[in-house]
Backbone as a ProteinNet text record, in pm:
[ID]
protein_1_A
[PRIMARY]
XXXXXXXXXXXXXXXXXXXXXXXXXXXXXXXXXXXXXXXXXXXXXXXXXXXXXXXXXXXXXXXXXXXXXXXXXXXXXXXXXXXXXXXXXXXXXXXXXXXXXXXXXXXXXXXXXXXXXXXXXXXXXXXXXXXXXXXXXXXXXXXXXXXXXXXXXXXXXXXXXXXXXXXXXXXXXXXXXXXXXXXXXXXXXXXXXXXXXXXXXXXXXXXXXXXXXXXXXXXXXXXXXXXXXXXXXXXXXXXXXXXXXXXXXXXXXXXXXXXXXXXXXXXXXXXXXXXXXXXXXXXXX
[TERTIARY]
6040.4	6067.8	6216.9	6209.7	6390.1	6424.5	6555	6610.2	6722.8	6675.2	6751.2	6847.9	6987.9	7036.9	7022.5	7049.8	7014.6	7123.1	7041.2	7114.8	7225.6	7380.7	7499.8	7485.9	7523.8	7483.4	7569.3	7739.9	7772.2	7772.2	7846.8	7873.6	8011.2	8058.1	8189.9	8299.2	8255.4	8336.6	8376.7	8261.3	8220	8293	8279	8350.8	8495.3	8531.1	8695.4	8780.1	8687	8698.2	8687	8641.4	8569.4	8721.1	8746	8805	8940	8968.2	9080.6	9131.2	9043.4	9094.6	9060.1	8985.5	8952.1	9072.6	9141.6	9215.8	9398.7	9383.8	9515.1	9588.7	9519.2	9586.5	9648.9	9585.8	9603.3	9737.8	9774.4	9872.2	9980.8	9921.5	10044.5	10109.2	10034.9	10039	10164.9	10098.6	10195.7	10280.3	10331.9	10448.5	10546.3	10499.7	10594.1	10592.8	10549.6	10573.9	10668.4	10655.9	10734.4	10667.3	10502.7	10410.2	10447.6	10495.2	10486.4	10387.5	10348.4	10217.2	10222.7	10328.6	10299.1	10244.1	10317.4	10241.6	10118.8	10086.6	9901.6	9842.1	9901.9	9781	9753.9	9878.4	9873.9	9724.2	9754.5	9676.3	9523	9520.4	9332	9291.9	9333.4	9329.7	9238.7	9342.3	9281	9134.3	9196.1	8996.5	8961.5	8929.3	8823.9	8735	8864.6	8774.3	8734.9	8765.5	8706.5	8559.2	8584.9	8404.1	8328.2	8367.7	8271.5	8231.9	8307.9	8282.4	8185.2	8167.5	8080.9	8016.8	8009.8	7886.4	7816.2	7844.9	7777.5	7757.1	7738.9	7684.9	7530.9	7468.7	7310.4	7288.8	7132.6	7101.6	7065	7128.5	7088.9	7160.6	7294.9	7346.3	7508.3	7565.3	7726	7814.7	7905.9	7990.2	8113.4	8089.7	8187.2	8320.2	8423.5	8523.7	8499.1	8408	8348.3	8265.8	8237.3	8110.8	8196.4	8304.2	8388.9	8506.2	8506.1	8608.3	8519.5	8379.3	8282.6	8281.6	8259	8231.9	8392	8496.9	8573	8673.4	8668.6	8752.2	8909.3	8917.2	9020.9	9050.8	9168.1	9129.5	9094.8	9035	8972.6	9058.8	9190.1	9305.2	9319.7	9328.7	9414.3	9257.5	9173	9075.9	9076.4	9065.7	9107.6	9177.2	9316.6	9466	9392.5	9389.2	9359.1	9271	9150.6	9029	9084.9	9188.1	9239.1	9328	9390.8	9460.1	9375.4	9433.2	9330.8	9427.3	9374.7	9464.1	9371.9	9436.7	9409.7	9392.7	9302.7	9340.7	9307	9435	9437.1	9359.1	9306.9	9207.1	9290.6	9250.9	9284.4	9359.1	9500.7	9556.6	9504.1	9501.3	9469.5	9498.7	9628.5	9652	9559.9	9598.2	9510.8	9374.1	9293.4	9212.2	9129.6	9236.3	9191.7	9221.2	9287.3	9328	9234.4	9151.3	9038.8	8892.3	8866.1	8754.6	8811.4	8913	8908.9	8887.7	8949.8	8945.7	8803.6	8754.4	8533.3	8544.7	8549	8429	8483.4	8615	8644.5	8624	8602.5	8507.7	8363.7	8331.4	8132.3	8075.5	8182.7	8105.5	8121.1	8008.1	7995.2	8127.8	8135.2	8241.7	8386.7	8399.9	8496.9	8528.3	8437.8	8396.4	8304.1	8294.6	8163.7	8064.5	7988.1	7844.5	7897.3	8018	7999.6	8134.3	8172.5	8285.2	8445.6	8417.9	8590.2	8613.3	8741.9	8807.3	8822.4	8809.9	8839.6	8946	9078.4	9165	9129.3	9202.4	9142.1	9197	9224.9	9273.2	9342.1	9509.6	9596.1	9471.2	9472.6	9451.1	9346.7	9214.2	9122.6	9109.8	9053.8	9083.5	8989.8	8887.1	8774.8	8630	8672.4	8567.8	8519.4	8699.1	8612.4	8669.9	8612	8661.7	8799.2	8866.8	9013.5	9066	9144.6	9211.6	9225	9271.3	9216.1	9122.9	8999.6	8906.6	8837.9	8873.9	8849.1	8881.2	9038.8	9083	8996.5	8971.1	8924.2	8804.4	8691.1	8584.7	8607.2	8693.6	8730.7	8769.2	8863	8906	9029.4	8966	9086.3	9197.7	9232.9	9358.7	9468	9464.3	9557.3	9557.8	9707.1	9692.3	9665.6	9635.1	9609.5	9735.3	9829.9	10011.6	10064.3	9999.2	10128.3	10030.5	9885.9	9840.8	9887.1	9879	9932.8	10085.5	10184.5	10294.1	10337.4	10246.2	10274.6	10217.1	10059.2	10009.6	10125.1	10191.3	10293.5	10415.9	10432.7	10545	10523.6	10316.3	10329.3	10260.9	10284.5	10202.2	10082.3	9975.8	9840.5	9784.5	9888.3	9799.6	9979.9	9897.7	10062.6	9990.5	10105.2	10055.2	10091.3	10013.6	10042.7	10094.9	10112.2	10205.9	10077.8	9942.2	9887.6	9811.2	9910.1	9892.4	9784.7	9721	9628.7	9618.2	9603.2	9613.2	9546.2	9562.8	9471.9	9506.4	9416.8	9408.2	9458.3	9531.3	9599.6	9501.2	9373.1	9280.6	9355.7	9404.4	9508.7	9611.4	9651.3	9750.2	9696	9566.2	9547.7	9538.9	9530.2	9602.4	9727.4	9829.5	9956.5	10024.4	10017.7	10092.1	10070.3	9947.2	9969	10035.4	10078.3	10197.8	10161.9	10235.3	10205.9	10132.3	10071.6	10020.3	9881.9	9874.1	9690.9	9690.6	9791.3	9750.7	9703.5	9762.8	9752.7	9604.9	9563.4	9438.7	9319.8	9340.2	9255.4	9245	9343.8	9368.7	9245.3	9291.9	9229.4	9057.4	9008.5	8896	8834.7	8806.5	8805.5	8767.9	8875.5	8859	8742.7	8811.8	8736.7	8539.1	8528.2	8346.8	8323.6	8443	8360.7	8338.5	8408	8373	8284	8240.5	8157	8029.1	8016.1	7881.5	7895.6	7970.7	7964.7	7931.4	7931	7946.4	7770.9	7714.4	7593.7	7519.6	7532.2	7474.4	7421.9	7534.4	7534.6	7451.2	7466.6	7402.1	7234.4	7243.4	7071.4	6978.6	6830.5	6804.7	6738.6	6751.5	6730.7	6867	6952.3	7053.9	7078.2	7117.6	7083	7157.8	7294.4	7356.4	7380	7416.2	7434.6	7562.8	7566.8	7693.2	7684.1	7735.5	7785.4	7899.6	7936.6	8035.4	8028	8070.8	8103.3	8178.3	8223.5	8367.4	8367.6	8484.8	8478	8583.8	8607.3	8752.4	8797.8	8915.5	8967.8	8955.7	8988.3	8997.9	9146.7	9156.1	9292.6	9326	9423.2	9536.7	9496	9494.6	9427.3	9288.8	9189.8	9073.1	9071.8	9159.6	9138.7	9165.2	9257.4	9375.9	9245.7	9167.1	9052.9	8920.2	8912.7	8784.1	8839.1	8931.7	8977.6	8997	9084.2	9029.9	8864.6	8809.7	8646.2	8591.5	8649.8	8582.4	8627.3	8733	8794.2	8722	8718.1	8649.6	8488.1	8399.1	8271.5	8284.9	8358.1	8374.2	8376.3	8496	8472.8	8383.2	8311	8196.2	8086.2	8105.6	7978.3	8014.2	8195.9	8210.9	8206.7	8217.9	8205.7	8035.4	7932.9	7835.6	7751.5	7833.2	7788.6	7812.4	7962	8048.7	7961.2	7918.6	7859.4	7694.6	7654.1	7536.8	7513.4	7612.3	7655.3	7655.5	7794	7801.8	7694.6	7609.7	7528	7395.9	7394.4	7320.2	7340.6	7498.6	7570.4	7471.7	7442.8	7427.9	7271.5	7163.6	7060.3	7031.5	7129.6	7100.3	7135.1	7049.1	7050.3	7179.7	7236.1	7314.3	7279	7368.8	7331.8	7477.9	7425.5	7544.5	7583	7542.9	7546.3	7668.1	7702.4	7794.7	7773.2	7851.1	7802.5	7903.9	7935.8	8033.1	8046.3	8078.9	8056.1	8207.2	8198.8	8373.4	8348.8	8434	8490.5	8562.2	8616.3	8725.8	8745.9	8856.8	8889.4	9006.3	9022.4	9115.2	9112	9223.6	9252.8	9383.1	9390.9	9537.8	9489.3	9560.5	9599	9496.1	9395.3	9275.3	9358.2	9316.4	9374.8	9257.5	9183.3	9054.4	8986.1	9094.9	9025.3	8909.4	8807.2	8652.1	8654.3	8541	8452.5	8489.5	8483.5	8443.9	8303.5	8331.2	8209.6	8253	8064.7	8090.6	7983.9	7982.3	7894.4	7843	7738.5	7710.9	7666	7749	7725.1	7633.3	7495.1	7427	7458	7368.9	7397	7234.8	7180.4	7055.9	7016.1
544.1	643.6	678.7	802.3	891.5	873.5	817.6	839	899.5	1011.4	1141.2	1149.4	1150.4	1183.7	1307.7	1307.6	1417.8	1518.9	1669.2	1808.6	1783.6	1845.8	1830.4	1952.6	1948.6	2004.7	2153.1	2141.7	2241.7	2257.9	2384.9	2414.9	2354.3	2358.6	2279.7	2388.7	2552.6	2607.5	2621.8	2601.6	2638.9	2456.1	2347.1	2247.9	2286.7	2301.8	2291.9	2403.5	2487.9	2616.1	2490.3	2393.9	2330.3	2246	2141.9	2066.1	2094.8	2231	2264.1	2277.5	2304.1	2322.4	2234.6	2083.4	1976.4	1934.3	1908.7	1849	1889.8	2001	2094.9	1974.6	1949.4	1850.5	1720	1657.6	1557.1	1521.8	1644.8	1694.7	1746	1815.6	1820.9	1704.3	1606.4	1442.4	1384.1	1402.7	1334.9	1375.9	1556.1	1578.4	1539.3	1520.8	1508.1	1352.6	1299.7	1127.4	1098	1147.7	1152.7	1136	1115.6	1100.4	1225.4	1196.6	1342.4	1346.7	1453.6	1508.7	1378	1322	1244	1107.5	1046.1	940.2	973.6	1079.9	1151.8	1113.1	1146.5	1169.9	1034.3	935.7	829.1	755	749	689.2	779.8	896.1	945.2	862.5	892.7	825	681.3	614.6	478.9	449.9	601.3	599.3	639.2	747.8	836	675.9	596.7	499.8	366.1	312.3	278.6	321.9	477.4	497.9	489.6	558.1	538.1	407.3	284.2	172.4	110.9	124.9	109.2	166.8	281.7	405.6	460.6	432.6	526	413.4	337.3	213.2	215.4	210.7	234.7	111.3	94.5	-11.6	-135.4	-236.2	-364.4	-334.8	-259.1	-251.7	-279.4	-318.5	-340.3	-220.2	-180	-55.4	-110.2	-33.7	-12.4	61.5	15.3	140.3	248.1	231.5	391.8	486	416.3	501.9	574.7	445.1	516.2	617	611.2	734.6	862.7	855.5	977.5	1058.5	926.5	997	1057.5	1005	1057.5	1153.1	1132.6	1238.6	1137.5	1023.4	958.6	863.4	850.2	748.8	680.5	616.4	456.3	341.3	365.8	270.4	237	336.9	355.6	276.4	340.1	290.5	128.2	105	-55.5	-102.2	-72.4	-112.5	-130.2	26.5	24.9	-20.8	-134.9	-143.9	-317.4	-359.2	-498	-498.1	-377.7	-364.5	-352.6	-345.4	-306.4	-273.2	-164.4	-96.2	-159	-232.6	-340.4	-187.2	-247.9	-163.8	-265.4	-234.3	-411	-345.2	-410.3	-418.3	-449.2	-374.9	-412.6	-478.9	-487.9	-617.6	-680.8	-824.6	-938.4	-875.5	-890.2	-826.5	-703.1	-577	-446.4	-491.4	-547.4	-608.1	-644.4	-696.6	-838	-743.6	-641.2	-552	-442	-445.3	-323.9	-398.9	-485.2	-573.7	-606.1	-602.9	-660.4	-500.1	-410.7	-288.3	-223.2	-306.7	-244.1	-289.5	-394.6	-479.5	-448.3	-412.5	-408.3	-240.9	-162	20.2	-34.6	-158.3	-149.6	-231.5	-344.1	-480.3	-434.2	-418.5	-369	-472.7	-548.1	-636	-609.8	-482.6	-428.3	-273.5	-202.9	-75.5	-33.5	82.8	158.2	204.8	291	312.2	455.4	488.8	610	569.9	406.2	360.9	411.6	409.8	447.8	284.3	278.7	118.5	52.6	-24.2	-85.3	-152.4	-144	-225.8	-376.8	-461	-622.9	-720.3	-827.3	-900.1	-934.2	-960.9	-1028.8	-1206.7	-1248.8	-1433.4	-1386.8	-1478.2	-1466	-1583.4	-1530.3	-1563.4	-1536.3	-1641.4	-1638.8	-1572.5	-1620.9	-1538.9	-1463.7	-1340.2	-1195.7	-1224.6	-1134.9	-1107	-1077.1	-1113.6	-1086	-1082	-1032	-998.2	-1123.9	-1240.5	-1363.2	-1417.1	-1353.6	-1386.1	-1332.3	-1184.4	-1052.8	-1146.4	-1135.8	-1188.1	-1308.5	-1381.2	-1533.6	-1544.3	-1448.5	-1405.8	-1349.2	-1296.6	-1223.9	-1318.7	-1392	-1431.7	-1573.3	-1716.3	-1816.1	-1820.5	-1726	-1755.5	-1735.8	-1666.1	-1569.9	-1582.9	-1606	-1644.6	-1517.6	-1478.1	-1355.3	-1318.6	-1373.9	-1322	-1245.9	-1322.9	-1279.9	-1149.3	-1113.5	-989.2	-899.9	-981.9	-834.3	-806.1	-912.1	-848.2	-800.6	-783	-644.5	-555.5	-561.4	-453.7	-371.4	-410.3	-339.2	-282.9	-331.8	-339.7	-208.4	-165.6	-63.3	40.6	26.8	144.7	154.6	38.4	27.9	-20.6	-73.8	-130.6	-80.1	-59.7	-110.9	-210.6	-277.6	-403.1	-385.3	-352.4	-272.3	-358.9	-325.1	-395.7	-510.8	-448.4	-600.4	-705.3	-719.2	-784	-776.8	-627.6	-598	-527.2	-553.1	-495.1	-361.4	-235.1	-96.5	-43.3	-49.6	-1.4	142.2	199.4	338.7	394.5	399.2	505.7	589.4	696	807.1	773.2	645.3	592.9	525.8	497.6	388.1	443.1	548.5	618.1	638.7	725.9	765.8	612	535.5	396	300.8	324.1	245.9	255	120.5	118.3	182.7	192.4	339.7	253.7	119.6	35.3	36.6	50.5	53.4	195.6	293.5	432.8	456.6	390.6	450.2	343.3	243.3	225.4	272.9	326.5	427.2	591.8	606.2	717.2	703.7	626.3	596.2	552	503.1	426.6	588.1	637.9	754.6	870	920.4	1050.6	947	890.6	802.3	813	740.9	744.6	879.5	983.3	1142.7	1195.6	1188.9	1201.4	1162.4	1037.2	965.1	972.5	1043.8	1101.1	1244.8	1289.7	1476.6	1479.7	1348.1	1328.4	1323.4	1224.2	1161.7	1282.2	1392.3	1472.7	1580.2	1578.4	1641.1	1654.2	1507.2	1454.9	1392.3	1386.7	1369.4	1492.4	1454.9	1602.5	1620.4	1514.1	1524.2	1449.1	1524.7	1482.3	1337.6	1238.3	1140.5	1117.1	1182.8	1128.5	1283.9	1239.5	1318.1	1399	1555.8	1565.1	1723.1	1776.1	1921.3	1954	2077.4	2139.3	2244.2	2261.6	2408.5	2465.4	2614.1	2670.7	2802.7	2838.5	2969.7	3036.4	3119.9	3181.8	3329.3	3438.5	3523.7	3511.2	3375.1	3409.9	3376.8	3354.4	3345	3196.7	3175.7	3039.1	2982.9	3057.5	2957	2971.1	3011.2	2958.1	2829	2856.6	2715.1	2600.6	2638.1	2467.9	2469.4	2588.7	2532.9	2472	2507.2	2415.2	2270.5	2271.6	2183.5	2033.5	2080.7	2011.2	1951.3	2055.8	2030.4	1965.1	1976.4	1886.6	1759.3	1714.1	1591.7	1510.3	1552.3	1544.4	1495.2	1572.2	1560.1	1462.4	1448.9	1377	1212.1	1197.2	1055.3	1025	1126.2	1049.8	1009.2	1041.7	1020.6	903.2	877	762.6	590.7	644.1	547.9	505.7	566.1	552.8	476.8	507.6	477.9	366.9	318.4	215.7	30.7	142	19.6	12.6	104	51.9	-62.2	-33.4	-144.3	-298.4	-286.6	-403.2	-462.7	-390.5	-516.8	-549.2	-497.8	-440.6	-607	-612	-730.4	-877.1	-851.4	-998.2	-1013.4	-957.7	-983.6	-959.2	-903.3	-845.2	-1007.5	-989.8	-1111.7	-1137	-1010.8	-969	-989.1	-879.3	-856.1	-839.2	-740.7	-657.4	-503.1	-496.4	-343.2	-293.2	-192.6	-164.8	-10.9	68.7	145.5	223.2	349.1	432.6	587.9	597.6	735.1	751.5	920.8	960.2	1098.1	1190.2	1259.2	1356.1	1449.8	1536.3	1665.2	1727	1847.4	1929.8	2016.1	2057.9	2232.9	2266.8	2426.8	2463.2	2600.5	2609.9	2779.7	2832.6	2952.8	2985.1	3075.5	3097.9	3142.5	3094.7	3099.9	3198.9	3210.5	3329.1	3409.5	3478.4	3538.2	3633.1	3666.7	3758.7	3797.4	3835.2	3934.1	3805.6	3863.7	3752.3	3690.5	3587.4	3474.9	3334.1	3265.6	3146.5	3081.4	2947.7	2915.4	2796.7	2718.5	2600.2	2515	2487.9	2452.1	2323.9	2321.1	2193.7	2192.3	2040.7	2006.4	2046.7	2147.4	2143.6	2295.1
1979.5	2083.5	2083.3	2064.3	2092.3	2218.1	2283.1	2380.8	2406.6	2528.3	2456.9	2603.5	2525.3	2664.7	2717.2	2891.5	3017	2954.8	2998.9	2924.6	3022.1	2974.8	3038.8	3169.3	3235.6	3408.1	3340.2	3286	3228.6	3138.8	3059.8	2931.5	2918	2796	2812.7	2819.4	2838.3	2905.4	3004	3071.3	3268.5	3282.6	3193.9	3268.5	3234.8	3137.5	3158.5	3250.6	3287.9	3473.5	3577.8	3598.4	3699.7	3700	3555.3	3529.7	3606	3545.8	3560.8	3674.4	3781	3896.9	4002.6	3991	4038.9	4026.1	3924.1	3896	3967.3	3966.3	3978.2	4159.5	4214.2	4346.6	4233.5	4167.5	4103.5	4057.2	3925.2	3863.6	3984.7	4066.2	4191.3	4210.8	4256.6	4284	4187.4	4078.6	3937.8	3958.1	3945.5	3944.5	4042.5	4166.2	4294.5	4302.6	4198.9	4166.1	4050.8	3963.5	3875.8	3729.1	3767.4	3633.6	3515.3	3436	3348.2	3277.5	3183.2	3088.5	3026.9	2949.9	2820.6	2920.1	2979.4	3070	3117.1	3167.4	3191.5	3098	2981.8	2849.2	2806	2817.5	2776.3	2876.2	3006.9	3068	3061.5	3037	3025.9	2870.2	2801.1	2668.1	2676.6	2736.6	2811.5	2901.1	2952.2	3092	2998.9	2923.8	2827.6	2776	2698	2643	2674.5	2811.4	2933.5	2958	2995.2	3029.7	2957.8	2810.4	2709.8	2629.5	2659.5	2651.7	2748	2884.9	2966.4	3029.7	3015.9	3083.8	2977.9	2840.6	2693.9	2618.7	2651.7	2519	2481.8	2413	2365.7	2356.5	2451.9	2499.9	2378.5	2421.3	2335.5	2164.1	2199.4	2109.7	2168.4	2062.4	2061.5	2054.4	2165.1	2164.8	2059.8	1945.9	1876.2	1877	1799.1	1795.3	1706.2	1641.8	1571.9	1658.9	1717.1	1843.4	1935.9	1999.5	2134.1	2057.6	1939.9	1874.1	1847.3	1784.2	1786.2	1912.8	2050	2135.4	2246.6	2201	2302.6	2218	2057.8	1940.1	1989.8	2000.4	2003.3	1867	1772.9	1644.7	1669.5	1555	1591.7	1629.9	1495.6	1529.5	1707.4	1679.8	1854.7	2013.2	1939.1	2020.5	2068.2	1903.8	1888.6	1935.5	1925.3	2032	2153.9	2218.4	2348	2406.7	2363.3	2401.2	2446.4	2376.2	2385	2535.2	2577.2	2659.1	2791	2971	3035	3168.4	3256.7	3343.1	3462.9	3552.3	3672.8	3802.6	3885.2	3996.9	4153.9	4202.4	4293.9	4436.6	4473.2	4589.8	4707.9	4820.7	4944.9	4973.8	5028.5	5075	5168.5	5171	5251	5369	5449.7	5587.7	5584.5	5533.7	5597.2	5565.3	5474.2	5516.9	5644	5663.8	5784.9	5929	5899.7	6018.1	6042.7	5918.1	5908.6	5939.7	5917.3	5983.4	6167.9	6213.2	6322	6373.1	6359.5	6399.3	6381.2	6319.7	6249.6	6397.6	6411.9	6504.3	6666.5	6702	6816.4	6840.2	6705.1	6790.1	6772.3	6766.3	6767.3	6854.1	6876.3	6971.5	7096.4	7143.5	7281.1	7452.6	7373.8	7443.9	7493.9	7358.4	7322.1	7315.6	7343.4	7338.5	7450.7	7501.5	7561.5	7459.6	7518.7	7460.6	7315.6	7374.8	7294.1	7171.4	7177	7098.2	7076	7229.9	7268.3	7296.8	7273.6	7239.6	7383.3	7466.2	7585.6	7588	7673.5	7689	7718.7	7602.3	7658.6	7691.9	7758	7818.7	7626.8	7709.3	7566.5	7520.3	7645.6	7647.7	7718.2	7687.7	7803.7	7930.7	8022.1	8199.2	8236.1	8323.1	8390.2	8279.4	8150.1	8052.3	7991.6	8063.5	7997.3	7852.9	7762.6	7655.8	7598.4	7566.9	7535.6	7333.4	7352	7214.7	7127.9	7245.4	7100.1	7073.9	7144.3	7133.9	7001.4	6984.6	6877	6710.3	6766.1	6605.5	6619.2	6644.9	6628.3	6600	6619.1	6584.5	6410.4	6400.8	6269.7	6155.9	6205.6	6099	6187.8	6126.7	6136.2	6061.9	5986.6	5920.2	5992.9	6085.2	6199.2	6262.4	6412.5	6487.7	6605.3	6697.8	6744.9	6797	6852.8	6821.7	6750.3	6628.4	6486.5	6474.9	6442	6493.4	6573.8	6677.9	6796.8	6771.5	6761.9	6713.4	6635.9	6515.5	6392.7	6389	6514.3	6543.2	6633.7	6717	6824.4	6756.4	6643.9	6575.9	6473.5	6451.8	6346.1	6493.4	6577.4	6687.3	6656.7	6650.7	6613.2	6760.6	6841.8	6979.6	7105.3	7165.1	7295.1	7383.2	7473.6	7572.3	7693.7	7774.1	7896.6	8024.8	8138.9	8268.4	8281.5	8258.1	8317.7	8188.6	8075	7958.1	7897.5	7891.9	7792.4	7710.2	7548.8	7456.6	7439.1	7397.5	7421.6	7293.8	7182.1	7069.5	7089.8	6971.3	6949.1	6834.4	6851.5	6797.1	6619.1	6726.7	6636.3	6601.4	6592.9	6486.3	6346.2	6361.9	6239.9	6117	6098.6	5977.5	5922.3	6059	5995.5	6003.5	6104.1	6113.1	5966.7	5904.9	5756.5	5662.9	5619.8	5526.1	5405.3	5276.9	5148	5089.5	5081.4	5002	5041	5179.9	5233.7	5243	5245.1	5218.1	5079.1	5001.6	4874	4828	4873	4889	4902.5	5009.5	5102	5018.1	4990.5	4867.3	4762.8	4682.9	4554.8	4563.5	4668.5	4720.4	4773.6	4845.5	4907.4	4808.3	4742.2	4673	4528	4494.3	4369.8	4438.7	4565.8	4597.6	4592.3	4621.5	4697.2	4525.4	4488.3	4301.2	4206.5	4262.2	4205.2	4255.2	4375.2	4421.4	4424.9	4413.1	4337	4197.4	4115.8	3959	3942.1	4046.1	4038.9	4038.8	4159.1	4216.2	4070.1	4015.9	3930.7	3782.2	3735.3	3640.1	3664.8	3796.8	3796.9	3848.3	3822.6	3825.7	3953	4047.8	4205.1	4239.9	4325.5	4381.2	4460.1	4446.4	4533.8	4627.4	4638.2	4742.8	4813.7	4987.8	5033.2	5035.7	5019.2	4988.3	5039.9	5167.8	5269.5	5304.9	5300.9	5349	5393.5	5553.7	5616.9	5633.8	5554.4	5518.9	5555.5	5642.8	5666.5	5600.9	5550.1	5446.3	5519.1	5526.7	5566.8	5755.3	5771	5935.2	5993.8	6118.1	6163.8	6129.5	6167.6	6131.2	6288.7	6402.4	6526.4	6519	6443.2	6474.4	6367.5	6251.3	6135.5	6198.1	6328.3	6396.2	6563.2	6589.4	6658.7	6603.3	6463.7	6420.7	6306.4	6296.9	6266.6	6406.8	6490.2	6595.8	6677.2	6610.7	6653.9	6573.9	6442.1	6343	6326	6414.7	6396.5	6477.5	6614.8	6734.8	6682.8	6636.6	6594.8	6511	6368.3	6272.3	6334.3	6386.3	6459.9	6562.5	6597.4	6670.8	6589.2	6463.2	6383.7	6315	6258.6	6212.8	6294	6468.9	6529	6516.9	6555.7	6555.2	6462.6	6331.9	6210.7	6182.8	6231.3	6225.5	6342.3	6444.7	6544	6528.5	6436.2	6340.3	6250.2	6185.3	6093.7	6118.8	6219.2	6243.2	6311.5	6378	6464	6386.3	6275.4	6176	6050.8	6088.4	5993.3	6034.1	6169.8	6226.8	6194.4	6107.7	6106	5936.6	5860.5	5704.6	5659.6	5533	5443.5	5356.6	5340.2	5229.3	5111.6	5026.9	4836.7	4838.9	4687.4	4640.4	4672.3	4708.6	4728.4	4850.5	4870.2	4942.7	4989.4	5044	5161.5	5207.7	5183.2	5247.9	5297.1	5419.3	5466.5	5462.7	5465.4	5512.3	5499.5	5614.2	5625.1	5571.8	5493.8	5459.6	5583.4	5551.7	5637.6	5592.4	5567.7	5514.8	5534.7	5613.9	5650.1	5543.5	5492.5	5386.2	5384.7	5334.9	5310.3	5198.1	5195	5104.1	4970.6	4836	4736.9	4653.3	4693.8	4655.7	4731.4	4804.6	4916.7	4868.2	4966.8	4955.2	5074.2	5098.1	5179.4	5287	5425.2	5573.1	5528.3	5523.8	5510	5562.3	5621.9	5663.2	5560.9	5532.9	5445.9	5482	5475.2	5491.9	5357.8	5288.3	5132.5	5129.9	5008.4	4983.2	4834.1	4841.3	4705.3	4651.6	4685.3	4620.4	4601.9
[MASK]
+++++++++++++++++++++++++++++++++++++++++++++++++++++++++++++++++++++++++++++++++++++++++++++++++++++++++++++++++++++++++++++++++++++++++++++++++++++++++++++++++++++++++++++++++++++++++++++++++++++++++++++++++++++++++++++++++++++++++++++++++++++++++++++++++++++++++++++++++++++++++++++

């Protein structure tokens, strides 16, 4: 039996139109970093034969360096070099970590939240039983003392501590307040899943993941900064919801491997292809 790979979704003209302009934020990125072309090329070189080492290997066979040079038009020499070499990509720091699990559980545990997962101010120390902030971290995690927490939470504007010593999470800081190391985390983790399920969508011949967008183009600059506001608004009510699913969801799952991610985009700018007044509600089907 022939096993034939799936027809390519484009032509390899219509991809390098697609390519070209997926990419064009990217290359923005590089340049205002200091990545130049030859460092680019150096490092795709490397992914090209990365993927085709582990996403194109024919089953119950050995990926060669003749195969991953057929299939990516890279020499073999060079394949060889580069196949010995390997580009690390470091995971989460320990702290933001440990600051992003305590922050899961205090928008979902009802202890800690209302019904619609707005954050509840909580006792610093707890007194007569209620629930309090060292109670949160201590549930989370013993490595930490709930102090040294709250005082680098206060220290990045992630919590303030109010006249009657209770901690009140800052919602709309926990983004801009992160340091460039859990930003640039969050970066790479983020655009990398939304790609990798626009990639899927693409290559199979029933879409599997969910993937919408609603875009309106030639309108004013205050209706973009009023639905932009509405969409932020809506957006986090869906990520809280989703978020205090989960967790209470945590306390009865067996666990595997598998893992699990929703998110958001939004983005208003000056139309770079302007048309006709149109609103659109884009699918993937």
């Amino acid at each position: 039996m022939v096993r034939q790979r799936p027809k390519p979704p484009f032509s390899e003209d219509a991809l390098q139109r697609a390519v070209f302009r997926v990419l064009r934020p990217l290359v923005r990125l590089c340049l205002a970093s200091g990545l130049n072309y030859v460092a680019f090329s150096a490092l795709m070189r490397r992914l090209f034969i990365d993927v085709a080492e582990k996403d194109f290997a024919l089953p119950d066979k050995q990926q060669t360096d003749s195969r991953i040079s057929l299939l990516t038009g890279i020499h073999r020499k060079d394949v060889s070099r580069l196949r010995e070499s390997s580009l690390s990509v470091d995971s989460l720091p320990t702290p933001a970590s440990r600051t992003s699990r305590i922050v899961a559980r205090w928008l979902a545990d009802p202890r800690c939240c209302d019904e619609t997962g707005v954050p509840k101010a909580l006792p610093r120390v707890s007194s007569n039983g209620e629930f309090s902030f060292e109670n949160l971290v201590g549930e989370v995690t013993k490595d930490l003392h709930a102090r040294a927490v709250l005082d680098e939470w206060l220290d990045r504007g992630l919590a303030v501590l109010d006249e009657n010593d209770h901690v009140q999470l800052r919602v709309d800081s926990l983004v801009s307040s992160a340091d460039t190391q859990t930003r640039q985390h969050y970066f790479t983790r983020n655009l990398h899943d939304h790609a990798a399920a626009a990639v899927e969508n693409m290559l199979a011949e029933v879409p599997p993941f969910f993937e919408r967008a609603v875009h309106y183009n030639n309108i004013s600059d205050a209706l973009a900064k009023r639905l932009e506001a509405a969409g932020r608004e809506e957006a986090m009510s869906m990520l809280l919801r989703l978020n205090r699913m989960a967790n209470h969801a945590l306390e009865t799952d067996a666990g595997g491997n598998h893992r699990w991610i929703a998110g958001v985009y939004m983005l208003q700018a000056e139309d770079d292809q302007p048309t006709s007044r149109l609103g659109t509600a884009e699918a993937d089907e």
